[in-house]
N, C-alpha and C positions, 0 to 999 in steps of 0.2 A: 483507432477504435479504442474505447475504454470498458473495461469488464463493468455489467449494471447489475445482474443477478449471477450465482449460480444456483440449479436446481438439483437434488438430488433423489433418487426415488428408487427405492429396495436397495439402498447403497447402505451395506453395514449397519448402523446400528437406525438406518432412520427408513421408515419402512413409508409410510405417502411419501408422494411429495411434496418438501420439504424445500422450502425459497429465501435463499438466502441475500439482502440485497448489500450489495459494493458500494462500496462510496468512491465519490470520484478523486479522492486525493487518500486519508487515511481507516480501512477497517479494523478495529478494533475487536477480537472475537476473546470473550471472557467468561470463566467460568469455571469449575472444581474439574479437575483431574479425571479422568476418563469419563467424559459428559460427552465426548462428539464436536471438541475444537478440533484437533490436529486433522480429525475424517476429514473436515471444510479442507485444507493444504491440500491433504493428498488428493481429494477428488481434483482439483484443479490440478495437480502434478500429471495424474495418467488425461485428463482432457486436453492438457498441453504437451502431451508427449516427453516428460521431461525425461533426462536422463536418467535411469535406474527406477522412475516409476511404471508401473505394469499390473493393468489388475489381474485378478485370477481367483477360481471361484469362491475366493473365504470373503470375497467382497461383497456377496451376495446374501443380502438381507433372510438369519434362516427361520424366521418366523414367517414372512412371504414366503419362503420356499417350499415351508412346508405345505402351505394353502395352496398349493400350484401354480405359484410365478415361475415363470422361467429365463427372467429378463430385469437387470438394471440399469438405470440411467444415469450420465450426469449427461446435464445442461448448463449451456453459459448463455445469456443476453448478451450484448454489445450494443453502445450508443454511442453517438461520435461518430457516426460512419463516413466514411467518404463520401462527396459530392458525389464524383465521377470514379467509376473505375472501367478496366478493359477486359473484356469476356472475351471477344474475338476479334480477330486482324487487331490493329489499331484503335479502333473506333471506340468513343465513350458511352456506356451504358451507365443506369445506376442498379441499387440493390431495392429501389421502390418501382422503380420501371420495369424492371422486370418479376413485380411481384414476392420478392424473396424475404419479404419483412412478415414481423409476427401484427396482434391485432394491434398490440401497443408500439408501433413503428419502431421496432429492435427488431436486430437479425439474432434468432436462437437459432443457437448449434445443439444439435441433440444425437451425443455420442448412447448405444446401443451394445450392451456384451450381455454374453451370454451365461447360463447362472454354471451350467457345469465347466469352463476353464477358465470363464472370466475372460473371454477373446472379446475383439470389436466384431460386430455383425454387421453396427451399419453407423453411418452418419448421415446425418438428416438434418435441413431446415426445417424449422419449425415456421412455417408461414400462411398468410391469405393467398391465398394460389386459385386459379379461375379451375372453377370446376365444370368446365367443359372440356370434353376429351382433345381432340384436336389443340384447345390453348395450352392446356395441362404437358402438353408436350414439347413445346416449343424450343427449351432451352436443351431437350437428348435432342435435339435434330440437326444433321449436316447444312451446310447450308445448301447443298444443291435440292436437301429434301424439304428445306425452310422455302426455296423458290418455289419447287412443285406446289406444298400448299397454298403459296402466295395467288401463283396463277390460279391455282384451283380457285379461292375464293373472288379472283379479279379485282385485285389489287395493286398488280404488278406495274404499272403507270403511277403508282404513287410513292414507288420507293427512290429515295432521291440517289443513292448510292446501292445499285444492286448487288455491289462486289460486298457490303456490309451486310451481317446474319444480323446483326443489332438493331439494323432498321428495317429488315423484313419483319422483326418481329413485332417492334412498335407500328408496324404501320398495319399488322394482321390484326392487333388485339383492340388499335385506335377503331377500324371498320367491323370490328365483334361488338360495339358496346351496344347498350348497356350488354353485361355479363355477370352472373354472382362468381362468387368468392368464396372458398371454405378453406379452414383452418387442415393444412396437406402436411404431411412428413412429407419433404421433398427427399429422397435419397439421394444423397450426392456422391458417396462411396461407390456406385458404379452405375454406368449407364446416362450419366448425366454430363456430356461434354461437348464443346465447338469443335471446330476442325481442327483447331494446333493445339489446345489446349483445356484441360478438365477445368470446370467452373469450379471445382471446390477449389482446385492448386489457385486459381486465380486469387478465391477468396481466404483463402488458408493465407496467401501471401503481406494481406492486410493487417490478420490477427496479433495484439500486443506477443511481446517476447514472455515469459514465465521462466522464473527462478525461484526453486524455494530451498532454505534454509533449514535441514530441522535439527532439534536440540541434541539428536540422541544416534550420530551415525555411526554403524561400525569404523574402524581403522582399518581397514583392507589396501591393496596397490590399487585395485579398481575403482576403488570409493571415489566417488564424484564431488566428493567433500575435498578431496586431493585438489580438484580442480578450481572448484567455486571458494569463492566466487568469482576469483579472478579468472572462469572460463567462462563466465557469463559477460564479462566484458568482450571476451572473442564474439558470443554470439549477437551481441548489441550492436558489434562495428560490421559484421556480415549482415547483420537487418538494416545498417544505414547504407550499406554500400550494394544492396540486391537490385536496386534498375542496373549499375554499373554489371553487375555479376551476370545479370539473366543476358544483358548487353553481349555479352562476352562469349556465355554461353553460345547465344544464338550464330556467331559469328565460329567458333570454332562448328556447329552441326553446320551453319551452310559451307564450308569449307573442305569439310569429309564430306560431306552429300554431293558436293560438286564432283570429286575427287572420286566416291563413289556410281557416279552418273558415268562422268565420262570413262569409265572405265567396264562399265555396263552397257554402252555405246559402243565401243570397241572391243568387247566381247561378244556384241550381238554382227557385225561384220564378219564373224568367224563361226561362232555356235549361237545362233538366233534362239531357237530350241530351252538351250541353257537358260539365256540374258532372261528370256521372257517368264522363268520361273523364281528367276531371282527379284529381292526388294530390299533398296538397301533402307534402316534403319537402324537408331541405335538401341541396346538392349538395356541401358538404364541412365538413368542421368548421373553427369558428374559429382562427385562428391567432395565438399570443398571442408576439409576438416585439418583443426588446429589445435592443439596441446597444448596449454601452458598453464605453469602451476610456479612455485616458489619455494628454493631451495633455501637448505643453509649451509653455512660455511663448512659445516662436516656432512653435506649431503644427505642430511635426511629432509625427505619431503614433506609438505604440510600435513599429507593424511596418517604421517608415523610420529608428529606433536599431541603434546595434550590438549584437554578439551578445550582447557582455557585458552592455549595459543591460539589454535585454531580461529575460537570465537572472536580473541579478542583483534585478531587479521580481518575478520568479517567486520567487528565493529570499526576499521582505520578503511575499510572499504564503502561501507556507506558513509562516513564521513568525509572521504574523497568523491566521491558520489555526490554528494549533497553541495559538496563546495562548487563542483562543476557547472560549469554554463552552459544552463540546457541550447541545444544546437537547434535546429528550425525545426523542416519535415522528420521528423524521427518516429518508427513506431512506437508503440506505448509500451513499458513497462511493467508490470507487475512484480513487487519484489515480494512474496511471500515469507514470512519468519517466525518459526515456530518456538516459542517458550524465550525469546531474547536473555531472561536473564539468569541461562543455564550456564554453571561455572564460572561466571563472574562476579566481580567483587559491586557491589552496589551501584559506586560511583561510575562505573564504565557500563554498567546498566542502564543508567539515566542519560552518562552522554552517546550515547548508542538511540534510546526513543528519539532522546533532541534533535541526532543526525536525523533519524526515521521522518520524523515530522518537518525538519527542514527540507527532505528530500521529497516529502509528498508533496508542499505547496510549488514544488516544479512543474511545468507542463509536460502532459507524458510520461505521466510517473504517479504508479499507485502502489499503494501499500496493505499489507493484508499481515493482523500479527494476532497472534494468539497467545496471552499470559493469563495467569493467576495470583500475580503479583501486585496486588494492592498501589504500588509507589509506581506502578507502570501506570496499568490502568488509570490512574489518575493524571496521567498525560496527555493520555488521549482527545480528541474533540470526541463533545458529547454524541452529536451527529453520525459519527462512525462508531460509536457504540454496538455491538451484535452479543447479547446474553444469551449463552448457552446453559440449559435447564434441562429440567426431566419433568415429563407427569405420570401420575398415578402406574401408566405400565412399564415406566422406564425410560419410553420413546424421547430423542433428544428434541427440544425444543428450542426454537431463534426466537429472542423477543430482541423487540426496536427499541430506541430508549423511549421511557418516559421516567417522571417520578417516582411513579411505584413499580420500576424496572429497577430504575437505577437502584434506589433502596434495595430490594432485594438480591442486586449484584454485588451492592456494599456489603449485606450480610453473609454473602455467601464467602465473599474473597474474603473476611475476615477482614473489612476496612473498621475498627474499631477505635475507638481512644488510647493511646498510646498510656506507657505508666505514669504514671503522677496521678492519673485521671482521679485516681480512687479519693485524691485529695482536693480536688478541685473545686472551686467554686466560681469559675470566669475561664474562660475559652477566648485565644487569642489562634486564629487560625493566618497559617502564612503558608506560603506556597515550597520552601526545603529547608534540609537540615543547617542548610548557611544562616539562615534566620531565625531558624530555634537558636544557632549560635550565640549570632549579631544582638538575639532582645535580651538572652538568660546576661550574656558576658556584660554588658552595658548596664544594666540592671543591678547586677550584684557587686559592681566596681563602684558605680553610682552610687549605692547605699555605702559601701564601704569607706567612701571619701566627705560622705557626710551629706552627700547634694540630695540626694531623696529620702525621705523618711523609712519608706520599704521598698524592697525589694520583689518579683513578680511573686516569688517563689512564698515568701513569707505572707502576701494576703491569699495567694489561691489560685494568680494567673497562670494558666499552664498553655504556653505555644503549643501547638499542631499542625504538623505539616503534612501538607493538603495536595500540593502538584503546583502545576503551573497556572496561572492564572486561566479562566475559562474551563481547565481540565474537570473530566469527570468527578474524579475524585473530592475536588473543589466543592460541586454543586450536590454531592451525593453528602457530604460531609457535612454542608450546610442544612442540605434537611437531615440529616440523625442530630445533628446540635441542639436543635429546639426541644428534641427528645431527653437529650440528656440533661433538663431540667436549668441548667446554670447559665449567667447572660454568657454573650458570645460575640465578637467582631472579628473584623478581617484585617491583616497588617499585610501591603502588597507594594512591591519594586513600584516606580509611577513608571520606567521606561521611556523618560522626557531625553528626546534627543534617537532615540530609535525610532524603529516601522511606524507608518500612520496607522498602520491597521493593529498594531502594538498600544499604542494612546486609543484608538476606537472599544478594541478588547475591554481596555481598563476602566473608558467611562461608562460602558456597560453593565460591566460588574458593579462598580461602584451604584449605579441607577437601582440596580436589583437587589444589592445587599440592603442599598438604604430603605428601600420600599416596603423594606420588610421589618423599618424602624430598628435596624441596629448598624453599629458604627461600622464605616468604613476609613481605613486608613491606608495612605499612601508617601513614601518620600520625596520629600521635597527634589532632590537627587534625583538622577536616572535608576541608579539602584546601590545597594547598600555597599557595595566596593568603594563607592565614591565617597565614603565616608572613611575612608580609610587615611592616618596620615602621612603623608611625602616623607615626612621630618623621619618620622619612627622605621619605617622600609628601610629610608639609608642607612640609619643607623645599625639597623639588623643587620642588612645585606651588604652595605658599602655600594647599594646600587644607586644613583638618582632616577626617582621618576618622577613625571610629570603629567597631572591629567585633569581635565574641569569635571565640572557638576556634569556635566550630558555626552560625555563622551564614554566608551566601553570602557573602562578602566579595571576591569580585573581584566581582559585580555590585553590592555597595557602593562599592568604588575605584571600579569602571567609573563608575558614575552621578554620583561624586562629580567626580571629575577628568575627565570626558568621555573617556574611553577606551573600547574594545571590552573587554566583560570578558574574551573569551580569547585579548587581549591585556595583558593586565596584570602577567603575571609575566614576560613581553619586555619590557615597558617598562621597572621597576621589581627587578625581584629583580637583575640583572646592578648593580644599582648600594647593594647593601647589602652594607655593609664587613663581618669577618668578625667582628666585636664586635655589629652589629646582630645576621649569622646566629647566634651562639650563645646571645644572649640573646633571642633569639623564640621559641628553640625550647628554652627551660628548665623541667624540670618537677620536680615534688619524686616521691622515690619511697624507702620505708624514713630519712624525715629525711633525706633527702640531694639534694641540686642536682647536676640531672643534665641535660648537652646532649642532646639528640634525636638532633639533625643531625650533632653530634659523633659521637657513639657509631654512628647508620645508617655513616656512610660509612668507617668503622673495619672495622664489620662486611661492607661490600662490597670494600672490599681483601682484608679476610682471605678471599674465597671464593675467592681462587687463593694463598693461602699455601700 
């Protein structure tokens, strides 16, 4: 199952209800500082039970409180549901056969507390449920009481497996038709269960696993920060391993039950009286719980490091995360993470979203994060975009993206022109700081060695970096450019020899930039590391490397010379003289030898001639 909405309603600061939609790989929830992002985390923290979340009554909206509510909500949709699953004995049911969908065929869960402790009162689905008494009932009833009504309506010759509640009941509601339908709280928190087992535990058993991250945890022994997120790996390998578990379970109760029987069997030979007032049963289920956290060499645990270790442990965790090979049937994940780039240094910021975004386009795996980080959010896909806002009484508002979302999102995060702007007269936008590097360095060596006449800096061209290519940030940036009065183009990695969906991205962009009649630019190269030369590395380093045009070649440098790969054109490119830059980037075209790099940055002067 994959989270579609959550809803929230007199839940702190958002008093209707208030609909948030999920995206199926990355959300992106942006917006100024106590506006009502981190509320979206938590509410999904206490609706997943997470560890150390718990509401209680300061969650309760006190402007509804005061008007006489006496009730908050969160609600989650789900889609993706399972074909089949099992309510009772063996036997396969689904969650539209038996009615338990909403009108938009998702199953909503719709948690209930209460406004003075903030306790749960109730859990309910949200669904079309037959609004006939007798059908309304079907799923509280035993099955010896599902037979009685069976017979009562004479039916009973048509249930192919009478031992099956599942098919008593499709075959009562197949001989009720036609019947209406209204939209029922089904309470599932009690009263609603088969013979061995509560429909909710059934379908509680489905629901993705929930992990959230947030930027600002005490340092306690108890802190769950101690644990995570490397105890959320405990909990992901008990949610792949739960048929084997419940397997196991079932086999240690029939084993005491037996053991119990016969021993109540043998008690009633002696004291009959006794045996018949006894029942054996067990008084709670096993509890299968695992610790594990990460020392250091002098024993102090994660939750007694600083912020940044900590964070930056979480950042080498979704990274290993993301490398990993998603496995088959696996429930779904939600990784929830709040302000990513609290206490770290920029660069472990960006490769931290990377991992995020690599981790999302895995199956079974979504992401929910919340920044006001301009160089983030501009990572983002536009699609998972969620603008957190206020109107007029304060009240938090979701907008989706559009144009004049995005805009507005830009303004508020402070996505602005970077310095120079004030001098500018031509807007060169590229997607990071490696390429404000790679154009300023190339540029001002170039001039210096005689090959160009000016340099970017000397007519007025000023780099901006914008995100990753497609990123928000990108398209947000692109429309405040036409604003800021001066021509504009795009300078973008081509990523020849990467993902097809890598090359599809880019001739997209490129279709849209152009269509709006201004230049797009792309390298010839896979991306700007490959311009980097062999000769000058060894000589730096004494390393030899080896890499073409289309191969990843700053995680070759990187690996080769121990560098961070998106550190490689800071290291290195500032130090390649202008005779390296012109012959790295020589290609033949009509017979004829032709600079790249020459010719790009000719053509970025001229765009304020």
């Amino acid at each position: 199952m994959r989270l579609r909405t959550v809803k929230l309603t007199n839940f702190r600061g958002y008093q209707a209800t208030t609909i948030i939609p999920i995206d199926s790989a990355m959300t992106g929830i942006v917006g100024r500082n106590d506006y009502g992002k981190s509320t979206i985390l938590e509410a999904l923290a206490i609706f997943f039970e997470t560890e150390g979340a718990k509401a209680d009554k300061s969650d309760m909206n006190c402007f509804t409180l005061a008007g006489g509510a006496e009730q908050f909500e969160i609600a989650c949709e789900f889609d993706g549901l399972p074909d089949a699953l099992v309510l009772d004995e063996n036997a396969e049911t689904s969650l539209a056969q038996e009615y338990l969908l909403n009108a938009d065929g998702a199953l909503e869960i719709v948690k209930t507390f209460n406004s003075t402790a903030g306790k749960l009162i109730r859990t309910a689905i949200r669904c079309q449920h037959p609004s006939d008494a007798e059908l309304a009932t079907l799923l509280s009833l035993k099955i010896a009481d599902v037979k009685k009504l069976g017979e009562k309506r004479g039916i009973a010759d048509q249930v192919a497996d009478k031992r099956v509640a599942s098919q008593w009941r499709q075959t009562i509601r197949i001989n009720a038709q036609p019947f209406e339908c209204k939209e029922t709280l089904l309470d599932v928190s009690k009263g609603l269960s088969t013979d061995s087992k509560s429909v909710w535990e059934r379908i509680e058993a489905q629901l993705p696993t929930f992990a959230l991250f947030k930027s600002d945890r005490e340092s306690s022994d108890g802190d769950a920060e101690a644990k995570n997120p490397l105890q959320q790996a405990v909990k992901e390998a008990q949610a792949t391993l739960q048929q084997q578990i419940s397997a196991l379970e079932q086999q240690i109760e029939a084993s005491v039950l037996d053991v119990a029987t016969r021993t109540l069997d043998k008690l009633r030979e002696m004291a009959p009286e006794l045996a018949n007032e006894l029942t054996p049963r067990f008084k709670e289920k096993p509890k299968w719980t695992f610790s594990f956290t990460l020392d250091g060499e002098n024993g102090i645990p994660i939750n007694k490091r600083g912020s940044g270790v900590r964070r930056l442990i979480l950042l080498n965790f979704f990274r290993a995360e993301a490398e990993k090979a998603a496995g088959g049937a696996q429930r779904n994940v939600i990784y929830a993470i709040e302000e990513p780039e609290t206490s770290q240094h920029p660069n472990y910021q960006m490769m931290l979203m990377k991992a995020l975004l690599d981790l999302s386009n895995q199956p079974n795996r979504q992401i929910v994060v919340t920044t006001h980080t301009p160089a983030l959010a501009g990572l983002m896909p536009i699609d998972g975009i969620r603008y957190v806002s206020r109107d007029e009484q304060g009240t938090p508002i979701v907008k989706m993206p559009s144009n004049e979302v995005l805009r507005q999102a830009a303004e508020s995060l402070g996505v602005l022109p970077e310095s120079g702007m004030e001098r500018a007269k031509g807007v060169v936008l590229v997607e990071g700081k490696s390429d404000v590097i790679f154009l300023r360095h190339a540029s001002n060596t170039l001039k210096a060695a005689g090959y160009i006449e000016s340099s970017l800096a000397d007519v007025g061209v000023v780099p901006i970096l914008i995100g990753g290519c497609g990123s928000v940030k990108h398209w947000v940036t692109l429309n405040l450019a036409d604003d800021l009065g001066v021509p504009w183009c795009v300078f973008l990695d081509s990523d020849i020899g990467g993902s097809p969906e890598q090359i599809v991205s880019l001739a997209k962009r490129k279709q849209e930039v152009e269509g709006r009649n201004r230049l797009f630019y792309s390298t010839r190269k896979r991306e700007i590391e490959n311009y980097l030369c062999p000769d000058m590395i060894e000589a730096k380093t004494g390393v030899k490397v080896s890499f073409t045009e289309t191969c990843d070649a700053k995680k070759i440098i990187g690996r080769a010379v121990g560098v961070k790969p998106d550190d490689v054109i800071d290291k290195f490119w500032p130090l390649m003289t202008a005779e390296q830059i012109l012959q790295c980037s020589m290609y033949q075209e009509d017979g004829e030898e032709k600079s790249e790099l020459g010719l790009l940055l000719k053509s970025l002067a001229a765009l304020v001639a």
